[in-house]
C-alpha positions as CSV (number, residue, x, y, z in Angstrom):
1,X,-31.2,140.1,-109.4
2,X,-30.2,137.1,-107.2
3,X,-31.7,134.4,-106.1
4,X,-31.3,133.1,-102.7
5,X,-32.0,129.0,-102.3
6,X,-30.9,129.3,-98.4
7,X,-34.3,129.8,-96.4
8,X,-34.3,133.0,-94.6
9,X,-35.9,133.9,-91.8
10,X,-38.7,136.1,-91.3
11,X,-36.9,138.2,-88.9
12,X,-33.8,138.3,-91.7
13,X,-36.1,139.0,-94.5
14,X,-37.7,142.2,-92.8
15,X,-34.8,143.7,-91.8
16,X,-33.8,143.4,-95.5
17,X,-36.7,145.5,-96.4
18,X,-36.6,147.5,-93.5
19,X,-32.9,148.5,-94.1
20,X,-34.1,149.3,-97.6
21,X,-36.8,151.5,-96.7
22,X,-35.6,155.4,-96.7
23,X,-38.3,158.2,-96.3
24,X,-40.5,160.7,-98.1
25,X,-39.8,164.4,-98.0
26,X,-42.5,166.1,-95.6
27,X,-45.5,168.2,-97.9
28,X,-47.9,170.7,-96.5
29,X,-51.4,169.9,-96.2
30,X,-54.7,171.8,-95.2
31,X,-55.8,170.8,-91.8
32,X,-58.1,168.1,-92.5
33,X,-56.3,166.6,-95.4
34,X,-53.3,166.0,-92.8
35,X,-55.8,163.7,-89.9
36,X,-53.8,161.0,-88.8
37,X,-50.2,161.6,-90.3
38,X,-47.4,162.7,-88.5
39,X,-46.5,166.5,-88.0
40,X,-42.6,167.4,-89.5
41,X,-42.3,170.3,-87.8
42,X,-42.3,171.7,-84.4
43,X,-45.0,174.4,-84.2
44,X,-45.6,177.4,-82.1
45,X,-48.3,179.5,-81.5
46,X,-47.8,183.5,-82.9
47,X,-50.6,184.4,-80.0
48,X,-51.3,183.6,-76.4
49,X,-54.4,181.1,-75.7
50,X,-56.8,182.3,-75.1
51,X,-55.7,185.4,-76.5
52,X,-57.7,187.7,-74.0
53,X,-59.2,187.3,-70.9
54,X,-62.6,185.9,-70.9
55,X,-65.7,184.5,-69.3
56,X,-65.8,181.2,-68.3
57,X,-70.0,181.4,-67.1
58,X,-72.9,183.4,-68.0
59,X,-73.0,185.9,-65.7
60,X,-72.0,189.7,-64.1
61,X,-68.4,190.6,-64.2
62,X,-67.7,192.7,-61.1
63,X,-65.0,193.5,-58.7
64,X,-64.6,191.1,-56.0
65,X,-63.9,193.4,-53.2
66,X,-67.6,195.0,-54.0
67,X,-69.2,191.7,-52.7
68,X,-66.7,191.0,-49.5
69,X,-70.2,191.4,-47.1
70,X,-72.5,189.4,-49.8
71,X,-74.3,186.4,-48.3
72,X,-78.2,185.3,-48.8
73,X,-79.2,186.7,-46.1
74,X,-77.8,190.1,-47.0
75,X,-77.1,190.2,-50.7
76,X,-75.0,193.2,-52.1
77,X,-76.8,195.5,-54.7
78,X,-74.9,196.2,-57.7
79,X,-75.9,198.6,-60.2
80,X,-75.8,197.1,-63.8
81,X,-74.5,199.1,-66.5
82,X,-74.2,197.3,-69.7
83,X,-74.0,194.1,-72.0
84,X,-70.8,191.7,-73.3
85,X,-71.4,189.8,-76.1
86,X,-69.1,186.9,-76.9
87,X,-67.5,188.5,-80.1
88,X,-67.4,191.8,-78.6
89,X,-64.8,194.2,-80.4
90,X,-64.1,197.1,-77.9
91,X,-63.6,196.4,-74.8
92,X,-65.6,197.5,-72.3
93,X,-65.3,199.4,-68.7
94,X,-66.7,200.0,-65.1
95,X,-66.0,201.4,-61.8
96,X,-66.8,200.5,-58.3
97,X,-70.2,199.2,-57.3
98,X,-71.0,198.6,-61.0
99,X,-71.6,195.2,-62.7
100,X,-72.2,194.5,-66.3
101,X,-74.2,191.4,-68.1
102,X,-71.9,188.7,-69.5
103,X,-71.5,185.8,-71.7
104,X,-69.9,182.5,-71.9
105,X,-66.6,183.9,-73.7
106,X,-66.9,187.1,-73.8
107,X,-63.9,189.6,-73.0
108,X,-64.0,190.9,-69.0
109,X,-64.1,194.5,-68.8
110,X,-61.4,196.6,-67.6
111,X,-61.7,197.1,-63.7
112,X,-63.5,194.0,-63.6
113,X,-61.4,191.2,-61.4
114,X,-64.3,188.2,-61.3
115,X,-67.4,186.9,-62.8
116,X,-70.7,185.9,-60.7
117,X,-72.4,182.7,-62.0
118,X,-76.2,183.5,-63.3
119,X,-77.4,181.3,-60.3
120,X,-75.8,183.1,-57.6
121,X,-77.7,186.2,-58.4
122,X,-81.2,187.3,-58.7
123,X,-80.7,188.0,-62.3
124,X,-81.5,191.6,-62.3
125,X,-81.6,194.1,-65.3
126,X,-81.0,197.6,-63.7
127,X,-79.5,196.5,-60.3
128,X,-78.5,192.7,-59.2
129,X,-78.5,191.7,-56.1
130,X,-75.7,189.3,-55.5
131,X,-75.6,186.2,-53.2
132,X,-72.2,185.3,-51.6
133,X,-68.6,186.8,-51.6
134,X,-66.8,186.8,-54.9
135,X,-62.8,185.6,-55.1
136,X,-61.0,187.2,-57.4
137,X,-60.1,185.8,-60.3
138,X,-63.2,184.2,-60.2
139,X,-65.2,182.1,-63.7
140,X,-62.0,183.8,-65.3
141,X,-59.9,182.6,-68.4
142,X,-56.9,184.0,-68.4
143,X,-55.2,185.5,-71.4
144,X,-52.4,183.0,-71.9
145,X,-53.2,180.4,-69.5
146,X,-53.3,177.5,-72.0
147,X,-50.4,179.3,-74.1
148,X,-48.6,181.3,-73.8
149,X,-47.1,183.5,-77.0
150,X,-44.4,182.1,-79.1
151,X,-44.6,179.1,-76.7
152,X,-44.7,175.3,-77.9
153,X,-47.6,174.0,-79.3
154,X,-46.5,170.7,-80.7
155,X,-43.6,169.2,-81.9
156,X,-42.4,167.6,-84.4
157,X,-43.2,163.7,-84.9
158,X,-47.0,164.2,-82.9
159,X,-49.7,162.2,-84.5
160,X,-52.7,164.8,-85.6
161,X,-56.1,163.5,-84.4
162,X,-59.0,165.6,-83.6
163,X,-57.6,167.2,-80.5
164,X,-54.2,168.2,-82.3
165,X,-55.6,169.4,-85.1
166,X,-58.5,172.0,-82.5
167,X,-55.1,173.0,-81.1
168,X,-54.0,174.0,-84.4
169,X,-56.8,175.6,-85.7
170,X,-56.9,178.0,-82.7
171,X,-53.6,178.9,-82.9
172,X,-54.6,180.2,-86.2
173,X,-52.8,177.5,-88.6
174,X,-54.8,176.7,-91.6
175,X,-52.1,173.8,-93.3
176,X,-48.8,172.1,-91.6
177,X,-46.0,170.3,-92.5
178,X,-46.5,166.8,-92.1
179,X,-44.8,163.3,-93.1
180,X,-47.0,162.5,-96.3
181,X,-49.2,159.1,-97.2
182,X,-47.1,156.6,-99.3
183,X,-48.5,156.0,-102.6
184,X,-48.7,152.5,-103.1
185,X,-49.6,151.4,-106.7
186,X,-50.6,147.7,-106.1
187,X,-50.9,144.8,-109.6
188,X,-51.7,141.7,-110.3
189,X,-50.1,139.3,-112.9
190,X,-51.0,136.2,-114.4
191,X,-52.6,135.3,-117.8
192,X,-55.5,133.5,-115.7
193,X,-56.7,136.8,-114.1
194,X,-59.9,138.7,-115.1
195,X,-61.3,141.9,-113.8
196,X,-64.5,142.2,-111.0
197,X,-67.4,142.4,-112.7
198,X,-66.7,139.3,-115.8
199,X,-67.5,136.0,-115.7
200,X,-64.8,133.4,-115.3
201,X,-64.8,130.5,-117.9
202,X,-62.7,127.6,-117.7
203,X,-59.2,128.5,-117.0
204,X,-60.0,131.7,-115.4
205,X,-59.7,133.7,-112.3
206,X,-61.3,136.7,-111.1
207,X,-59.1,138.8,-110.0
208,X,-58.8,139.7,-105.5
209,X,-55.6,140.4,-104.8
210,X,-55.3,143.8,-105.9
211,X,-58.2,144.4,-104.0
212,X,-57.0,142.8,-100.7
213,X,-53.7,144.3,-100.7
214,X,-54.7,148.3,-101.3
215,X,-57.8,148.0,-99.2
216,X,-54.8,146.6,-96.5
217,X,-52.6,149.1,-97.7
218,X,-54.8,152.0,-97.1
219,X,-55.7,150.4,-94.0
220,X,-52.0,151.0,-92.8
221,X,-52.0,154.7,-93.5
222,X,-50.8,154.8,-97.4
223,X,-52.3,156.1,-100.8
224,X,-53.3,153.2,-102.3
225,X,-54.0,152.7,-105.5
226,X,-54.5,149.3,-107.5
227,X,-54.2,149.4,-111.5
228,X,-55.2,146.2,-112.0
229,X,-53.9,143.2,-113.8
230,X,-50.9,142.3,-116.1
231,X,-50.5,139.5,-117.8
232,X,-47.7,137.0,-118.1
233,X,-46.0,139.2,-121.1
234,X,-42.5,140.6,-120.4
235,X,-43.1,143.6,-122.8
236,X,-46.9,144.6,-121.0
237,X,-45.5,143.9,-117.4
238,X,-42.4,146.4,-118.3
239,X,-44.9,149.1,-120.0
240,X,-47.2,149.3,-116.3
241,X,-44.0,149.5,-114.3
242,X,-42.4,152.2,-115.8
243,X,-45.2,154.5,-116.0
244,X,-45.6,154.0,-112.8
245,X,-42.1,154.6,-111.0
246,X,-43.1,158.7,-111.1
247,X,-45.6,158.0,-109.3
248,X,-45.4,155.7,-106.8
249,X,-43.1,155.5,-103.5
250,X,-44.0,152.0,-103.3
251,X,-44.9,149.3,-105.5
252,X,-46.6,146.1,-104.9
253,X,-47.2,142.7,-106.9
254,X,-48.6,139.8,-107.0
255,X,-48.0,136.4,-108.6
256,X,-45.7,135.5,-110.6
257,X,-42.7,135.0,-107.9
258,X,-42.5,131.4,-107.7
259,X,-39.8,128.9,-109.5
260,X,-42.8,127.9,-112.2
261,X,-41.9,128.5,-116.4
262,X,-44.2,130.9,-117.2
263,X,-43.1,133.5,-114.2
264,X,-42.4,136.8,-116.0
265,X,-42.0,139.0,-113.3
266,X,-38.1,138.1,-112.5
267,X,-37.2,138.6,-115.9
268,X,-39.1,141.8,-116.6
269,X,-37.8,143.6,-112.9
270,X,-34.4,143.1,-114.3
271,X,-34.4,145.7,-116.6
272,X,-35.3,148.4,-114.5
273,X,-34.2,147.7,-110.9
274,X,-32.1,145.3,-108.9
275,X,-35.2,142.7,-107.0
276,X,-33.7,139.9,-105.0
277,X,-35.9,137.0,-105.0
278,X,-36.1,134.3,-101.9
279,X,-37.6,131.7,-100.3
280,X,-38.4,133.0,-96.0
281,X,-38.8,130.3,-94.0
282,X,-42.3,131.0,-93.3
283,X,-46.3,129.6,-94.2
284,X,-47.8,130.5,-96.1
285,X,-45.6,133.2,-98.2
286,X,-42.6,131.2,-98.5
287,X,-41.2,132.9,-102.2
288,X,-40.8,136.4,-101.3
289,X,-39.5,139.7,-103.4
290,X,-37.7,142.6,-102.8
291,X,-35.9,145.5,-104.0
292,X,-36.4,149.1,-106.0
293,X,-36.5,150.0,-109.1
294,X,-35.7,153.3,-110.9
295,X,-34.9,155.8,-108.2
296,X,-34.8,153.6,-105.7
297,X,-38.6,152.9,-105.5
298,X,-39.1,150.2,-103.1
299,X,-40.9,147.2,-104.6
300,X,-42.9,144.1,-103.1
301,X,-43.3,141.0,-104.9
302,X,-45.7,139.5,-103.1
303,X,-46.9,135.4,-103.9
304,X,-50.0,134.7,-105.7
305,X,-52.1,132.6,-103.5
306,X,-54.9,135.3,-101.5
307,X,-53.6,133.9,-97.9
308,X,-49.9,134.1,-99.1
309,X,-50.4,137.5,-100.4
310,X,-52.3,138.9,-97.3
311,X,-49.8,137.6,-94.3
312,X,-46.7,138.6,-96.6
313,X,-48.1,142.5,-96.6
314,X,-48.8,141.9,-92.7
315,X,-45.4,139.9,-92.4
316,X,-43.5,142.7,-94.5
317,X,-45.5,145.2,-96.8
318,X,-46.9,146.9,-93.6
319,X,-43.9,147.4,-91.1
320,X,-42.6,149.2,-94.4
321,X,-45.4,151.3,-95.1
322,X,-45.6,152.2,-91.4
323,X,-41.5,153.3,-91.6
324,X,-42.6,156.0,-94.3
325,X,-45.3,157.4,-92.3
326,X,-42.8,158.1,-89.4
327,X,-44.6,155.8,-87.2
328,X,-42.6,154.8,-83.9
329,X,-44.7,151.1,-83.8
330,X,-44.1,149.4,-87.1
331,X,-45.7,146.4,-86.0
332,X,-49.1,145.2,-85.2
333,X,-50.0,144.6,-81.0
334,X,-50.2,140.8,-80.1
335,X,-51.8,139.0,-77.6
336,X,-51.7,136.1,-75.8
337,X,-55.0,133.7,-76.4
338,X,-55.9,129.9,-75.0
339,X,-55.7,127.6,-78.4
340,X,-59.3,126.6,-78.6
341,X,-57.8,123.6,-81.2
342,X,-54.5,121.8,-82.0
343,X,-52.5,122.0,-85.2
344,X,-49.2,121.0,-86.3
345,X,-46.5,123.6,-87.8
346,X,-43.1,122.1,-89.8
347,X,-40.3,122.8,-87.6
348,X,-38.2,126.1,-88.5
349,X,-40.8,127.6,-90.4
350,X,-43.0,130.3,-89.1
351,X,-46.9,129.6,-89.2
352,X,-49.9,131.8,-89.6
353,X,-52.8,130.5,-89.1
354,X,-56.4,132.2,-89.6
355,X,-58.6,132.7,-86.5
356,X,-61.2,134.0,-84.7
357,X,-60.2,135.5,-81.5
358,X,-62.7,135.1,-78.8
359,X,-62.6,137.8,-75.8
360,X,-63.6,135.6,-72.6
361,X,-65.6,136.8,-69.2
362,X,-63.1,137.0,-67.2
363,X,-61.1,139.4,-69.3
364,X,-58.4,136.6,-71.2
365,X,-58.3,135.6,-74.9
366,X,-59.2,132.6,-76.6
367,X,-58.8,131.8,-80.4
368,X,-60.2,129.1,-82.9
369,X,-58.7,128.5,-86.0
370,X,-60.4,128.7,-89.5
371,X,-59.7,126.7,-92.6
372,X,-57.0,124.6,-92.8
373,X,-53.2,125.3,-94.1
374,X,-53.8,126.1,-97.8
375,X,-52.7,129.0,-99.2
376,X,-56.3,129.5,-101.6
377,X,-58.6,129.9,-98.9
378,X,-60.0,132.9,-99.2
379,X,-63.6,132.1,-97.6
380,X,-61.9,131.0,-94.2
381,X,-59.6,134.1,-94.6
382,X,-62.8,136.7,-94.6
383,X,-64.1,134.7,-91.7
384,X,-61.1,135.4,-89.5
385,X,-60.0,138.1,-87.7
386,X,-56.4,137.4,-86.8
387,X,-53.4,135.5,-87.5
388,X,-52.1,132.7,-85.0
389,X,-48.5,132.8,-85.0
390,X,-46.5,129.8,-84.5
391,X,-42.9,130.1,-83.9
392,X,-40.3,128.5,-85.7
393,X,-39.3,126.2,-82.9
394,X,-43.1,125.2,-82.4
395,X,-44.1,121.9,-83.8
396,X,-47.8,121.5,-82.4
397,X,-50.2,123.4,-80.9
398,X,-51.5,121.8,-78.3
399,X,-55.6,122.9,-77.2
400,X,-56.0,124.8,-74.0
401,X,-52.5,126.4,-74.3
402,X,-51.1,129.8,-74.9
403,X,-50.6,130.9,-78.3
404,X,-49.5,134.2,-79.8
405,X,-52.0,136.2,-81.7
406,X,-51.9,139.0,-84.3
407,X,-55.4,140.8,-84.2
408,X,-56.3,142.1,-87.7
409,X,-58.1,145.3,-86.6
410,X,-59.3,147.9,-89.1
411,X,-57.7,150.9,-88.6
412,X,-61.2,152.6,-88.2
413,X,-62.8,150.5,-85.8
């Protein structure tokens, strides 16, 4: 473990991570459990889609060249000689000048070329009269037409949503391979931290973080999982980390990083890992961890303060978790927003400040901030909705110009 006093910068420091980020081997999964991951292999479909041909309308199946005179004036008159069910099991069979009833899906009957809509005919039980010429081919779905057999269905690295996962259902695949959630086991130390649910007395803080960074954790795709707080003992903090390195594939902290006396977290990672601890040229989140412990398990140590903690998971924690899933993007979108307000950013340090992007009439951004620079503010941080970014080189920001913007959408919205 090293400590690094020259400031890095943010671009520096996720590359560092980034670099030490490797991957997960794939798992199968049952359909549903594998919505919105990535597939890991290329799939093919054993069958052609659809797998026979079928009725596209309710309707007669006929043979087109029976209805070449049909019009209104002078319908045809076919003779009608049975029923198809969709789920039929046989297929069925007619000659010249016959028709049979139809369904929506149902199988076409041998000799049959083309299907008359319902409406084009006067709906007759014995005998139908039909009402226009017939083309063949006609309200039909091809066997095959949307797949062939043994043809590409998707490949490898396609995200499953709804529409992927229809595909693979009707190809007859009940579970894939895919690129698995990362479980993320997320703590919090300090002596000063209670759990949700007790009342602080002097001295005492109830314990966020842990909430904040799996709810943001999950939010970017992983298994998240929070066990709670640790206190400032070396021993304790040692005990939680070690029963968790089996199973976790990323670990998360927070507090405890900074250059105070009673940080324990330095000296306990030590003994089980190689963490490099920095300072990133960045506010707020400026003392920053990194490295793996045991076999190789990546781990975060993330500072203490709720605003801190939050834009170092977004900064770094995120782009990481986002590598594991297989994603291409492993950044948030940005836009560009009118700077409803000034404010004033040290030079060579990257800001984030909390806003509230607006969305204008005429189709443009705007954003005001909320709260002020502190680190602590964890009311203005629930009130915002993205992060103003201010570049290093950026001193000011001066209202009623352009400013770049990180939108802090839920993954579900």
């Amino acid at each position: 473990m090293a400590d690094d006093d020259r400031l890095r910068t943010v671009d520096e420091h996720l590359a560092t991570v980034l670099d030490g980020i490797g991957s997960i081997d794939p798992i199968e999964l049952m359909l549903l459990d594998a919505q919105g991951l990535l597939l890991a292999e290329n799939v093919r479909s054993d069958f052609p889609l659809p797998s026979f041909d079928n009725s596209s309308m309710d309707g007669y199946a006929i043979r087109a060249i029976d209805t070449r005179e049909a019009s209104a004036d002078a319908p045809v008159s076919l003779r009608v000689v049975g029923d198809i069910a969709a789920g039929a099991s046989s297929r069925s069979g007619m000659g010249p000048g016959l028709a049979m009833r139809i369904m929506t899906g149902a199988p076409i009957p041998a000799g049959a070329d083309a299907v008359i809509p319902l409406e084009d005919t006067d709906r007759g039980m014995a005998k139908v009269a039909i009402r226009r010429t017939v083309h063949t081919g006609e309200c039909l779905r091809r066997a095959g037409e949307d797949l062939e057999a043994n043809a590409p269905a998707l490949a490898a690295g396609a995200a499953l949503g709804p529409q992927q996962l229809a595909l693979l259902a009707a190809i007859g695949r009940d579970r894939v391979t895919v690129r698995p959630r990362p479980r993320v086991i997320i703590l919090s130390t300090g002596s000063e931290l209670i759990e949700v649910g007790q009342k602080p007395s002097f001295g005492e803080v109830i314990d966020s973080n842990s909430y904040m960074i799996a709810a943001a954790a999950k939010d970017a795709g992983a298994d998240a999982r929070r066990i709670g707080i640790v206190a400032d003992d070396h021993a304790k903090l040692l005990d939680v980390l070690e029963s968790q390195l089996l199973r976790a594939d990323v670990l998360v902290t927070s507090g405890g990083v900074s250059m105070g006396a009673y940080d324990v977290v330095k000296e306990a990672l030590s003994e089980l890992g190689t963490v490099e601890f920095t300072r990133v040229a960045m506010q707020p989140g400026k003392p920053q961890g990194f490295g793996h412990l045991g076999n190789k398990i990546p781990i975060f140590c993330l500072p203490g303060n709720p605003v801190s903690s939050l834009v170092s998971f977004e900064a770094f924690v995120r782009p990481a978790i986002r590598k594991l899933l297989g994603k291409r993007s492993l950044h948030r979108a940005t836009v560009q927003a009118t700077a409803l307000e000034g404010a004033s950013s040290p030079a060579g340090v990257r800001q984030y400040r909390r806003g509230v992007l607006h969305r204008e009439g005429g189709g443009g951004y705007s954003v005001s901030l909320v709260g002020g620079a502190g680190s602590h503010l964890l009311a203005s941080l629930a009130l915002s909705n993205c992060l103003v970014v201010v570049d290093e080189e950026v001193t000011e920001i001066v209202p009623g110009t352009e400013v770049t913007v990180m939108p802090l959408l839920l993954s579900n919205r």
